[in-house]
C-alpha positions as CSV (number, residue, x, y, z in Angstrom):
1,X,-61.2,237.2,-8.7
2,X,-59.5,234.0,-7.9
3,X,-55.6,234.7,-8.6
4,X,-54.2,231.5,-11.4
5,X,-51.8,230.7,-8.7
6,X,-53.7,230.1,-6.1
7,X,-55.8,228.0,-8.6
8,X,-53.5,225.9,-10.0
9,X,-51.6,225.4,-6.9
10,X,-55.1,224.1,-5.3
11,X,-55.5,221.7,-8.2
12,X,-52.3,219.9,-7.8
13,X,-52.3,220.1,-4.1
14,X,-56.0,218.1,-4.4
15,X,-54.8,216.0,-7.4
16,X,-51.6,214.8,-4.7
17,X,-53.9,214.2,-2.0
18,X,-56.5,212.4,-4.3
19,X,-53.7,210.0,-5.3
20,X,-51.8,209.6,-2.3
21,X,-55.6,208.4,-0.9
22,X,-55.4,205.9,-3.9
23,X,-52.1,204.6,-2.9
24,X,-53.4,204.4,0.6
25,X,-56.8,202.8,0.2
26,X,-56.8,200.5,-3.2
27,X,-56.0,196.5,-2.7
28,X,-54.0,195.6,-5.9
29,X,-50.3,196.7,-5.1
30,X,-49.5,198.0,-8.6
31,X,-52.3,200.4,-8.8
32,X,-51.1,201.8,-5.2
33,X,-47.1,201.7,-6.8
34,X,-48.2,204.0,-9.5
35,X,-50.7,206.0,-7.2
36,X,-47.4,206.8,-5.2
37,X,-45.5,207.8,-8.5
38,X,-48.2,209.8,-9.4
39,X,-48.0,211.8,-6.5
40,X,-44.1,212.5,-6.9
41,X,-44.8,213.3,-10.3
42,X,-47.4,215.9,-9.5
43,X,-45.2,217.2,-6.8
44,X,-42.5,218.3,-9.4
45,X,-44.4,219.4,-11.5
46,X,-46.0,222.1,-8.7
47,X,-42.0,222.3,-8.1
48,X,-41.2,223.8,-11.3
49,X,-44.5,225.8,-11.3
50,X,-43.3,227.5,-8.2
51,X,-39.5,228.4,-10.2
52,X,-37.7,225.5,-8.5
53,X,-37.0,223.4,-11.7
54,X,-33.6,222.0,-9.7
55,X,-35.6,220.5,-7.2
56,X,-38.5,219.4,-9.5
57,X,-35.8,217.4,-12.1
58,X,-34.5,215.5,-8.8
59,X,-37.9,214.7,-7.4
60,X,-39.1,213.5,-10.9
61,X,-36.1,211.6,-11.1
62,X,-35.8,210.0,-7.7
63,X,-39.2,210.6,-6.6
64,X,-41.2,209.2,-9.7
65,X,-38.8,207.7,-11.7
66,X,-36.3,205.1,-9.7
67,X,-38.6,204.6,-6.7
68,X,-41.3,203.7,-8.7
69,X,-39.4,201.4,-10.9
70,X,-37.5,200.1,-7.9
71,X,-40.9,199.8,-6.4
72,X,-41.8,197.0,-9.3
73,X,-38.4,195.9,-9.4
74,X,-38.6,194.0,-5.9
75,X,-42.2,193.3,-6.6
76,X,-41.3,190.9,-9.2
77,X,-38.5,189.8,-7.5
78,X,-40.8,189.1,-4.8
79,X,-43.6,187.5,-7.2
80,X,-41.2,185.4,-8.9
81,X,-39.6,183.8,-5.7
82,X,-43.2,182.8,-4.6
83,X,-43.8,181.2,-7.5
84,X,-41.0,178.7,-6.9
């Protein structure tokens, strides 16, 4: 019998890889800025399914919260000077 670790470790293990392929692969900028906070996200939450909730609060926070708002931040800034 397959031990619940093991299985839910595997899911978000391929769930990370599955968006970080998104992030890598997809044309529209956005979707790839969101892929990439996807993938932070799912890394703290395997972070605080493996008793490290410390390092799972900072990764959500920096990780999947500021860089990916940061991320759109300078995107627009970016968009908007072109528009000029």
């Amino acid at each position: 019998m397959i031990d619940l670790m093991l299985l839910i470790s595997s899911f978000f293990a391929i769930a990370m890889i599955a968006a970080a392929l998104v992030a890598i692969r997809v044309k529209q900028i956005s979707i790839a800025m969101l892929a990439a906070g996807l993938v932070s996200l799912l890394a703290s939450v395997m972070f605080l399914f493996f008793a490290a909730p410390d390092v799972a609060m900072t990764e959500a926070a920096i990780g999947s919260g500021l860089t990916t708002f940061l991320f759109f931040f300078v995107l627009g800034r970016v968009r908007g000077d072109q528009r000029d």
